[in-house]
Biopython code that builds the backbone (N, CA, C, O; Angstrom):
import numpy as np
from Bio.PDB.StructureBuilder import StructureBuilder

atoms = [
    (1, "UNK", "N", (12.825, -35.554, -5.577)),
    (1, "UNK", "CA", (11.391, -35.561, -5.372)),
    (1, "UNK", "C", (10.969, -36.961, -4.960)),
    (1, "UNK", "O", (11.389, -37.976, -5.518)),
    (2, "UNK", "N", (10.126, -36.950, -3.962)),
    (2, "UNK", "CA", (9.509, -38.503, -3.447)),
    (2, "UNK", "C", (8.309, -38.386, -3.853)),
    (2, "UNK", "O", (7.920, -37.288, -4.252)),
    (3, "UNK", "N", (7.465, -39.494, -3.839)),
    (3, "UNK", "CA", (6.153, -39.726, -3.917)),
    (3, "UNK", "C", (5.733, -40.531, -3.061)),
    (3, "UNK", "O", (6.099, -41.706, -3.029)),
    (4, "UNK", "N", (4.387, -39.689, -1.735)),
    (4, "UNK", "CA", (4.159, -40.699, -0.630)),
    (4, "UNK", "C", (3.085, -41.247, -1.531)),
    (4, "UNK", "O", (2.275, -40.596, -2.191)),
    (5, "UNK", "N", (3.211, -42.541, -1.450)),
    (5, "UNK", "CA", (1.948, -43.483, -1.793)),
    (5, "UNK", "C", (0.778, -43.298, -0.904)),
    (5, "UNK", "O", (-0.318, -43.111, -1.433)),
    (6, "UNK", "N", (0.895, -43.332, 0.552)),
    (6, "UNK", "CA", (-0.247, -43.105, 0.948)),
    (6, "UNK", "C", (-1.212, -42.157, 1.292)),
    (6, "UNK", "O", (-2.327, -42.386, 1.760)),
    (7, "UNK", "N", (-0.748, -41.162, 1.049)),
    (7, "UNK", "CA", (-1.056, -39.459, 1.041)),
    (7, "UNK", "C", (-1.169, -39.335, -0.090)),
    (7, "UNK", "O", (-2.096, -38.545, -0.272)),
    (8, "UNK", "N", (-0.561, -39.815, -1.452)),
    (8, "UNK", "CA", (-0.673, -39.439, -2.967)),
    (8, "UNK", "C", (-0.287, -37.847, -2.945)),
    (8, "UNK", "O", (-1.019, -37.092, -3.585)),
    (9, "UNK", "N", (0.845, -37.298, -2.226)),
    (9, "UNK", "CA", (1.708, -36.119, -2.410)),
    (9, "UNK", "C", (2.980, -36.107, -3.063)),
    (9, "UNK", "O", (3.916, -36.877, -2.848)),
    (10, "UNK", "N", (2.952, -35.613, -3.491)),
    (10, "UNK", "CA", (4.274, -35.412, -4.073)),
    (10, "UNK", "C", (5.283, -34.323, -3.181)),
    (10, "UNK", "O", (4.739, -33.240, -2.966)),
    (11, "UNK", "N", (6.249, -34.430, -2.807)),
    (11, "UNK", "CA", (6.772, -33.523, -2.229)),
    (11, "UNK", "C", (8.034, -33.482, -2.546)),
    (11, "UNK", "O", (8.387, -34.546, -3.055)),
    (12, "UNK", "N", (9.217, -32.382, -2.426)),
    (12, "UNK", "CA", (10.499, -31.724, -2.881)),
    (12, "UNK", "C", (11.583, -32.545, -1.619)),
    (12, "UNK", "O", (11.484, -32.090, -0.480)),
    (13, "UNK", "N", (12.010, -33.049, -1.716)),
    (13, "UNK", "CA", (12.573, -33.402, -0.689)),
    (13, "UNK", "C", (14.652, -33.583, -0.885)),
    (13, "UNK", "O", (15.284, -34.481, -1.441)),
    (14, "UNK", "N", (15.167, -32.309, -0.157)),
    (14, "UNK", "CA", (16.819, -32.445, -0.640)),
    (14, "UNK", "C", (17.613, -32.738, 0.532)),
    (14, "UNK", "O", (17.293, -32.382, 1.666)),
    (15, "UNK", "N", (18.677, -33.406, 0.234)),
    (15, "UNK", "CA", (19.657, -33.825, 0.892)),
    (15, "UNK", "C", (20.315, -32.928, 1.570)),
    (15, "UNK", "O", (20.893, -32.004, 0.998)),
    (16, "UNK", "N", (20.316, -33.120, 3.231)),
    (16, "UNK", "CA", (21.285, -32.370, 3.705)),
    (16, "UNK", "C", (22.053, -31.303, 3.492)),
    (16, "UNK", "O", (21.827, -30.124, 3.762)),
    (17, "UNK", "N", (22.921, -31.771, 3.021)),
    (17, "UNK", "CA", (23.995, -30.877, 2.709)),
    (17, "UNK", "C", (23.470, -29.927, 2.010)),
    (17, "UNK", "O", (24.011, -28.866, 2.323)),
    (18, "UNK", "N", (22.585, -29.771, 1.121)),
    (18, "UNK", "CA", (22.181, -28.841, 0.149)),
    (18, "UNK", "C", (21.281, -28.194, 1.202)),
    (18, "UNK", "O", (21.374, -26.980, 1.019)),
    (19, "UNK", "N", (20.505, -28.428, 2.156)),
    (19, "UNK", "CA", (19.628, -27.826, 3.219)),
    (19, "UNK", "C", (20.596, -27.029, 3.652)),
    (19, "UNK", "O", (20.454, -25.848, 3.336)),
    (20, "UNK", "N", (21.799, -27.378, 4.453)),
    (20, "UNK", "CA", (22.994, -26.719, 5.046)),
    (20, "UNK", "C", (23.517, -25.269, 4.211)),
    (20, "UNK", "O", (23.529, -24.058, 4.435)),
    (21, "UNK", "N", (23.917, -26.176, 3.156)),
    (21, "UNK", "CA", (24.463, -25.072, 1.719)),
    (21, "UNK", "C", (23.527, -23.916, 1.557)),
    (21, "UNK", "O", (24.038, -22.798, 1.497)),
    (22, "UNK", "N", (22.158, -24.037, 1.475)),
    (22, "UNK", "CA", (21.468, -22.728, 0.874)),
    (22, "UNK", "C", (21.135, -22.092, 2.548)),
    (22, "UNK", "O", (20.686, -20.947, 2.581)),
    (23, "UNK", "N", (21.298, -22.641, 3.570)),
    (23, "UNK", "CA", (21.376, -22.151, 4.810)),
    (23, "UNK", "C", (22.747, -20.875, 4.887)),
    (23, "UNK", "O", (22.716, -19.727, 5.331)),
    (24, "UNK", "N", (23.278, -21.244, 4.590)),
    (24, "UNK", "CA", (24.438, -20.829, 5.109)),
    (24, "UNK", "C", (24.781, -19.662, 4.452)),
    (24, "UNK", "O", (25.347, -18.681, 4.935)),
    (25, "UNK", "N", (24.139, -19.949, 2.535)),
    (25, "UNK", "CA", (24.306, -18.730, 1.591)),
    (25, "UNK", "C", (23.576, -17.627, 2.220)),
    (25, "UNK", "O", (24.074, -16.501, 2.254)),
    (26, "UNK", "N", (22.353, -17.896, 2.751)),
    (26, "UNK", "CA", (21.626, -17.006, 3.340)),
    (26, "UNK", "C", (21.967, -16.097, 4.080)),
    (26, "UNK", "O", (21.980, -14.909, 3.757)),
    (27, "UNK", "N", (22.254, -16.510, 5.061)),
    (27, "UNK", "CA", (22.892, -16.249, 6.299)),
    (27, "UNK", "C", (23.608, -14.542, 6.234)),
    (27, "UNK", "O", (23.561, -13.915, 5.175)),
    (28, "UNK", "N", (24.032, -14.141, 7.072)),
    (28, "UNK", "CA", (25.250, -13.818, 7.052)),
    (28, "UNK", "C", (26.084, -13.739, 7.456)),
    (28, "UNK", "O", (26.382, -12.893, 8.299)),
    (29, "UNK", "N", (27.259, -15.156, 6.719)),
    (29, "UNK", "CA", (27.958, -15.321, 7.024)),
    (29, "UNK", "C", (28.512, -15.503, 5.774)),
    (29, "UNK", "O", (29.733, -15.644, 5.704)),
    (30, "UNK", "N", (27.639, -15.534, 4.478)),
    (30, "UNK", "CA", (28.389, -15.407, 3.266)),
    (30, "UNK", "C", (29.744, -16.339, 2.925)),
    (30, "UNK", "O", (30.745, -16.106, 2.247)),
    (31, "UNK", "N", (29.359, -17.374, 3.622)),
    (31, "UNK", "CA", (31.018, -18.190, 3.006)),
    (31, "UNK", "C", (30.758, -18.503, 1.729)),
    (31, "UNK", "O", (31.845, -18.554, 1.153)),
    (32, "UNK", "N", (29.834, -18.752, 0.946)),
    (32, "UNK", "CA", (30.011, -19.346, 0.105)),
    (32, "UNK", "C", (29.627, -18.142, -1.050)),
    (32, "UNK", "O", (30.015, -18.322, -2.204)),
    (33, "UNK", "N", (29.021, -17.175, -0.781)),
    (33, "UNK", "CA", (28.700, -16.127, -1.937)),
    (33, "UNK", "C", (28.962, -14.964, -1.267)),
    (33, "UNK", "O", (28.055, -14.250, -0.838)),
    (34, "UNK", "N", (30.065, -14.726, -1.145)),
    (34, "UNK", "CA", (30.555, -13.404, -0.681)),
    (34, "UNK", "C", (31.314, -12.489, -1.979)),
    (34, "UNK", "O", (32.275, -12.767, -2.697)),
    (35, "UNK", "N", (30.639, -11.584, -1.931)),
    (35, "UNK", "CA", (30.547, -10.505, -3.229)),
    (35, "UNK", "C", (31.629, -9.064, -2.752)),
    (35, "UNK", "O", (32.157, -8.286, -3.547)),
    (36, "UNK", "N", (31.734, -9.032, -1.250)),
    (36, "UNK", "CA", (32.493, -8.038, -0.513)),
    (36, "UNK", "C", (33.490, -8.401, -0.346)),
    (36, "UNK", "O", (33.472, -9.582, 0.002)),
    (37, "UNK", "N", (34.520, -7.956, -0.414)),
    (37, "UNK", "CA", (35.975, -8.043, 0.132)),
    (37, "UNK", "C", (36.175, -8.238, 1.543)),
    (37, "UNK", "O", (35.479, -7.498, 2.239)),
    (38, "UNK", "N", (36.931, -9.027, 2.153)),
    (38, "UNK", "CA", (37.011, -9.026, 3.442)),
    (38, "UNK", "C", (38.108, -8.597, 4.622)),
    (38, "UNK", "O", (38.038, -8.446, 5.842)),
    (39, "UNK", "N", (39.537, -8.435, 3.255)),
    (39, "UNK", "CA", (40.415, -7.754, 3.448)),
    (39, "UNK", "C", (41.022, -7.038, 2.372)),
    (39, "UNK", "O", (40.855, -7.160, 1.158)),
    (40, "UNK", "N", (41.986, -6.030, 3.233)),
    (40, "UNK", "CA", (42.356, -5.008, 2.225)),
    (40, "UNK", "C", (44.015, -4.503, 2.560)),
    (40, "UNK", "O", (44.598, -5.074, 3.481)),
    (41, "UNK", "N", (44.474, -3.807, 2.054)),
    (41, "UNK", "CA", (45.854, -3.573, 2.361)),
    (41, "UNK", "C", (45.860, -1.551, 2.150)),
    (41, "UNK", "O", (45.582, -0.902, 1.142)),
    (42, "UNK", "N", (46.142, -1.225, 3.066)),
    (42, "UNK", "CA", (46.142, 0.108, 3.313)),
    (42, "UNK", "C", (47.630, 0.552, 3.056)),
    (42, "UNK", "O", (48.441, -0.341, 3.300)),
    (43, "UNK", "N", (48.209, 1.845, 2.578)),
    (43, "UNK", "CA", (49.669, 2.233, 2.587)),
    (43, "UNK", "C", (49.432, 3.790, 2.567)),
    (43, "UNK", "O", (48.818, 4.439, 1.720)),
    (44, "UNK", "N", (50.176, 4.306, 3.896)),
    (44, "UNK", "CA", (49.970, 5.490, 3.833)),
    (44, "UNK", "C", (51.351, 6.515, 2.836)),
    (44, "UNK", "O", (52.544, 6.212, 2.862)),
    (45, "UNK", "N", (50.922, 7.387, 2.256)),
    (45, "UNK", "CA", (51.310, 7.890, 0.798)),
    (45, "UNK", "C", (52.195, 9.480, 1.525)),
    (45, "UNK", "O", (53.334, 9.819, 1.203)),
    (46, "UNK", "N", (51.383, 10.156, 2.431)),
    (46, "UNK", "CA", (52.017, 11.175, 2.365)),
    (46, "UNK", "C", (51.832, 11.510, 4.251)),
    (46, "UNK", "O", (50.901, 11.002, 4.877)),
    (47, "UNK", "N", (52.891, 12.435, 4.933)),
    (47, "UNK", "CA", (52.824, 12.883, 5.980)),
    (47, "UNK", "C", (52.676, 14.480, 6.782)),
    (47, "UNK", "O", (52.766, 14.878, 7.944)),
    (48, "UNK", "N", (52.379, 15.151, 5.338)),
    (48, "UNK", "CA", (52.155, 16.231, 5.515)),
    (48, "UNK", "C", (51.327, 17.485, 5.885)),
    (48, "UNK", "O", (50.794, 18.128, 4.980)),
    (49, "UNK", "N", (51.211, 17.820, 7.047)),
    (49, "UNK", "CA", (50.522, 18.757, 7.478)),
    (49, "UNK", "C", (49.004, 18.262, 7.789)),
    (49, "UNK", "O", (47.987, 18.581, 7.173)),
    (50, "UNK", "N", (49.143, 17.272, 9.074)),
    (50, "UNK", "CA", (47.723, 16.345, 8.988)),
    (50, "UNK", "C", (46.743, 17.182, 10.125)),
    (50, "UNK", "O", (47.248, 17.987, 10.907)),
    (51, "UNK", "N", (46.361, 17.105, 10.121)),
    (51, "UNK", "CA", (45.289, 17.529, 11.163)),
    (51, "UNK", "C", (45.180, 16.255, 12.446)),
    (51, "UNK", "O", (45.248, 15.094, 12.041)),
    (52, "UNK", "N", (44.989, 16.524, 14.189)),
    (52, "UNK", "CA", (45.667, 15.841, 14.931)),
    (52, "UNK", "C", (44.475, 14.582, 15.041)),
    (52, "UNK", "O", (44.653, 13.647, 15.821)),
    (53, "UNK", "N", (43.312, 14.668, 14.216)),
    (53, "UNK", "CA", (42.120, 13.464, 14.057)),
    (53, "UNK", "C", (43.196, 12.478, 12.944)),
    (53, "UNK", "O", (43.801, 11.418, 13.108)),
    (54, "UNK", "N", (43.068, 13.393, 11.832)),
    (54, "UNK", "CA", (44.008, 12.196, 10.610)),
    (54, "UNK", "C", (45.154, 11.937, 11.556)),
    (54, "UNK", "O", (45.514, 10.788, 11.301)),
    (55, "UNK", "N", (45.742, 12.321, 12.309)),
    (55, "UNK", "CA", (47.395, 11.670, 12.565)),
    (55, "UNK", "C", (46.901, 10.192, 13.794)),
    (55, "UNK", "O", (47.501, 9.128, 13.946)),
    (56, "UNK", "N", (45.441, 10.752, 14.590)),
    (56, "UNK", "CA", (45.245, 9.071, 15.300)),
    (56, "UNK", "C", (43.981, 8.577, 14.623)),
    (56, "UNK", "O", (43.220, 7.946, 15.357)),
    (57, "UNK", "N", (43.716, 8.699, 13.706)),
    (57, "UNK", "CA", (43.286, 7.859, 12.232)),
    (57, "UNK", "C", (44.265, 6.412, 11.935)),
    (57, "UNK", "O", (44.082, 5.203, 11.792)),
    (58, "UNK", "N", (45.340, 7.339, 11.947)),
    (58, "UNK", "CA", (46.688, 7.205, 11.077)),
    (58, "UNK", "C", (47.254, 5.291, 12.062)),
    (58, "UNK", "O", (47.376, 4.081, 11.872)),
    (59, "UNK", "N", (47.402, 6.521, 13.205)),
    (59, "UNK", "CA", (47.975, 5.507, 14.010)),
    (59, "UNK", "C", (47.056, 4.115, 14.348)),
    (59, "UNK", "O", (47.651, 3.038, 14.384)),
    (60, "UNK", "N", (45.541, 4.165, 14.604)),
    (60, "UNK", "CA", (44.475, 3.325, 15.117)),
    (60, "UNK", "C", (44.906, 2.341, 13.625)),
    (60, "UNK", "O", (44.634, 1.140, 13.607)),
    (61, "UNK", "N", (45.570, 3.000, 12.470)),
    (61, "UNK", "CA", (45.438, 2.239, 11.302)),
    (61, "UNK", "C", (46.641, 1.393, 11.477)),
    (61, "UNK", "O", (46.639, 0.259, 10.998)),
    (62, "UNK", "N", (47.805, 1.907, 12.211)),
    (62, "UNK", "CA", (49.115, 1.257, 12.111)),
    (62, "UNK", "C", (49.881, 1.874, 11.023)),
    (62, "UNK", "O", (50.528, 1.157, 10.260)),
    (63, "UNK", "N", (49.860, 3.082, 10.900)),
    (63, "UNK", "CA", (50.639, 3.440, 9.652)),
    (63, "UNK", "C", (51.199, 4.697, 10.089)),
    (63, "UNK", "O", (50.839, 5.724, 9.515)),
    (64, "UNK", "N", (52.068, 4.747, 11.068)),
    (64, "UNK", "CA", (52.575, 5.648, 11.246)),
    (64, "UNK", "C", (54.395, 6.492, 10.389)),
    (64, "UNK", "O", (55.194, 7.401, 10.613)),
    (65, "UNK", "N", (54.161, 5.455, 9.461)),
    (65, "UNK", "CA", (55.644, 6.543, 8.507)),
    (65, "UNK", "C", (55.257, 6.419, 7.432)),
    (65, "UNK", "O", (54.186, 5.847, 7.228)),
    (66, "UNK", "N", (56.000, 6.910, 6.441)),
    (66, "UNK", "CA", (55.635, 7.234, 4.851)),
    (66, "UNK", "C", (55.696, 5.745, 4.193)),
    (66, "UNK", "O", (56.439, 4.817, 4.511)),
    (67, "UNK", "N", (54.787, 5.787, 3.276)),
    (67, "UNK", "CA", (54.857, 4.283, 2.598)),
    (67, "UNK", "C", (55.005, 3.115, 3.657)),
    (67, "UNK", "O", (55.793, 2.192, 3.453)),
    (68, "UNK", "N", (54.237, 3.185, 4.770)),
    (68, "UNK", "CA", (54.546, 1.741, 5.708)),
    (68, "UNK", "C", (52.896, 1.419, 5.446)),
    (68, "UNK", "O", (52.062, 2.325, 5.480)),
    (69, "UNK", "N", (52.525, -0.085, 5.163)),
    (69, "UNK", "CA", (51.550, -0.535, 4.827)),
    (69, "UNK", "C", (50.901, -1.652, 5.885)),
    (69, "UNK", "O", (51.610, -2.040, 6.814)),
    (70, "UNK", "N", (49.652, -2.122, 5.743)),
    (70, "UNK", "CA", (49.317, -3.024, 6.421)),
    (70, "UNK", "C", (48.177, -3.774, 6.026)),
    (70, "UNK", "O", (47.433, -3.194, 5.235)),
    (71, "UNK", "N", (47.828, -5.021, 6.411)),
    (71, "UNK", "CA", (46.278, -5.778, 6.175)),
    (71, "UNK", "C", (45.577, -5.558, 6.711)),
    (71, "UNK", "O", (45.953, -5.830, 7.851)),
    (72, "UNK", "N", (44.202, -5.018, 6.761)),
    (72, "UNK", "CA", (43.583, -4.807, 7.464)),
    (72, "UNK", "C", (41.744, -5.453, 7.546)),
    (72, "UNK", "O", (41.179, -5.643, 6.469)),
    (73, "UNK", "N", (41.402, -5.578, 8.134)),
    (73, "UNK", "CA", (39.679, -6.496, 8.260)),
    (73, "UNK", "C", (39.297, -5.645, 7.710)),
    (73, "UNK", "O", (39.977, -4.629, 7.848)),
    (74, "UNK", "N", (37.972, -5.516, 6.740)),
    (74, "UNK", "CA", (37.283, -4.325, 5.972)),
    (74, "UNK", "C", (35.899, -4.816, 7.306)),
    (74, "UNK", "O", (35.451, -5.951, 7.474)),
    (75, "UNK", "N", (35.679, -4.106, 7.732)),
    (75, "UNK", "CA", (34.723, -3.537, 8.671)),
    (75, "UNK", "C", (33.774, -1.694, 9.096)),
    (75, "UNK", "O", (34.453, -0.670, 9.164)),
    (76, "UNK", "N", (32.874, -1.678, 9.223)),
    (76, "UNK", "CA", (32.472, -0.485, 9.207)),
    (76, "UNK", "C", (33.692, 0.435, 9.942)),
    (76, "UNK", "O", (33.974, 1.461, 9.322)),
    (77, "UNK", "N", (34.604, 0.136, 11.449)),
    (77, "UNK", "CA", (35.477, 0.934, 11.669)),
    (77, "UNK", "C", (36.363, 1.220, 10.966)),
    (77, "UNK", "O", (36.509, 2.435, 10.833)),
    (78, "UNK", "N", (37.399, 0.276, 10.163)),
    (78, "UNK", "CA", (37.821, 0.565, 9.528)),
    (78, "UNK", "C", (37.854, 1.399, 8.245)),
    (78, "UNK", "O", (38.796, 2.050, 7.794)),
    (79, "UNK", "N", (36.952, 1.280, 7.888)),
    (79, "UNK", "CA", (36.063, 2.098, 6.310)),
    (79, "UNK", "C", (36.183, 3.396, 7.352)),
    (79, "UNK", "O", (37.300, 3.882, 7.171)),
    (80, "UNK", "N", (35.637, 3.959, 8.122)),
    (80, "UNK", "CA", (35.270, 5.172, 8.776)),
    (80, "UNK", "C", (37.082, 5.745, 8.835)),
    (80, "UNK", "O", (37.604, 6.767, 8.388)),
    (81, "UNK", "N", (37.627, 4.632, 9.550)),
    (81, "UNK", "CA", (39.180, 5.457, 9.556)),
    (81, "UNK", "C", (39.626, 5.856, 8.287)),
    (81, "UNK", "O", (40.218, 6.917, 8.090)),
    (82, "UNK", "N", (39.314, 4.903, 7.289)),
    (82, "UNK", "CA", (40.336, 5.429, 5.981)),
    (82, "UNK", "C", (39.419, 6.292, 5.205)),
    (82, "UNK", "O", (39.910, 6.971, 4.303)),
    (83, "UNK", "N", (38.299, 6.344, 5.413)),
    (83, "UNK", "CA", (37.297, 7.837, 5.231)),
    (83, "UNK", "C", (38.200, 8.762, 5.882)),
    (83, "UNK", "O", (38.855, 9.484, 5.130)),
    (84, "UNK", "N", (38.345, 8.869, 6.970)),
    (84, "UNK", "CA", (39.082, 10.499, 7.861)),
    (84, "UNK", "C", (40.247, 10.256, 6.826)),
    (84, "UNK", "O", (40.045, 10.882, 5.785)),
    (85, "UNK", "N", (41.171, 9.668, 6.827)),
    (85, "UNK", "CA", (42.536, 9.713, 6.521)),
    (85, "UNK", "C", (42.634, 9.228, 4.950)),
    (85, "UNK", "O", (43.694, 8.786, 4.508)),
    (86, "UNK", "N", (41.278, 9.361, 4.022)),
    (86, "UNK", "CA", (41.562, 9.332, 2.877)),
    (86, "UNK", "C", (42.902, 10.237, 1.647)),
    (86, "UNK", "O", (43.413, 9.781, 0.623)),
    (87, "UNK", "N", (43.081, 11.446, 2.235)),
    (87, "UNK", "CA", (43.693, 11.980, 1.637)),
    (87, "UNK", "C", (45.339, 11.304, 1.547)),
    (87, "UNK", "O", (46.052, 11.467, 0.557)),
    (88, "UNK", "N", (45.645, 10.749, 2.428)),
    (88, "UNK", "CA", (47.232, 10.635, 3.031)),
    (88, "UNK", "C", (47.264, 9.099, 3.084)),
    (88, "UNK", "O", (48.318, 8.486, 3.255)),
    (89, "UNK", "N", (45.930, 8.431, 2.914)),
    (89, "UNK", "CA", (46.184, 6.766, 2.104)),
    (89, "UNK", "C", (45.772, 6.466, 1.372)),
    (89, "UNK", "O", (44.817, 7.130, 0.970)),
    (90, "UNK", "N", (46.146, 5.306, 0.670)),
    (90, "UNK", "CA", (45.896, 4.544, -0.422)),
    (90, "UNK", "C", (45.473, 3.171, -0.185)),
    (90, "UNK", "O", (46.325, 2.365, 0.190)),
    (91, "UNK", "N", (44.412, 2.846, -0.335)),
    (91, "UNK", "CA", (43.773, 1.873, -0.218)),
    (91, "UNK", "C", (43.255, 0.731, -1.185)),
    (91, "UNK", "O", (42.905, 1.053, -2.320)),
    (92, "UNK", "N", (43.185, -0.749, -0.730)),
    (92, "UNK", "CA", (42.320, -1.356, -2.137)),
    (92, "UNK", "C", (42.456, -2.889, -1.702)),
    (92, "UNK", "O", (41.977, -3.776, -2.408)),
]
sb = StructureBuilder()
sb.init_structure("model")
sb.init_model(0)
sb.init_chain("A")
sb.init_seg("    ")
for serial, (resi, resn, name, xyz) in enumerate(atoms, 1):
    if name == "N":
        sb.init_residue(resn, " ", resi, " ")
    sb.init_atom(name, np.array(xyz, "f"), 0.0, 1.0, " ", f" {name:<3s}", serial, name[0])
structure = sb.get_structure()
């Protein structure tokens, strides 16, 4: 806090970095308070009798054999693929 003498205001006044910092929390870009996961690891569990949407689910995921796994960006597409192909992966 400063005090202008010649105005007789008082005003809040913060350093940089802390201007930057609560900028940035804001944002979204969440570096600093990110509450969401940003990656995830997918492993597909079973290959049986898929329907031909789940099998290029499957593949757009990279998981084309039993128990073969991968990292993946958590993004609305992604969420939507392992929605279709929930049954036949395992996710987290």
């Amino acid at each position: 806090m400063t005090y202008n003498v010649f105005s007789g205001t008082l005003s809040l006044t913060l350093p940089i970095n802390q201007v930057k910092i609560s900028l940035l929390v804001r944002s979204d870009l969440n570096l600093f308070s990110s509450k969401r996961r940003q990656c995830l690891i997918a492993v597909c569990t079973r290959v049986a009798s898929m329907t031909p949407r789940t099998l290029h689910a499957l593949k757009l995921l990279r998981l084309d054999r039993l128990y073969s796994g991968c990292f993946l960006k958590l993004n609305t597409t992604t969420r939507n693929l392992l929605r279709v192909a929930e049954p036949y992966v395992t996710w987290g």
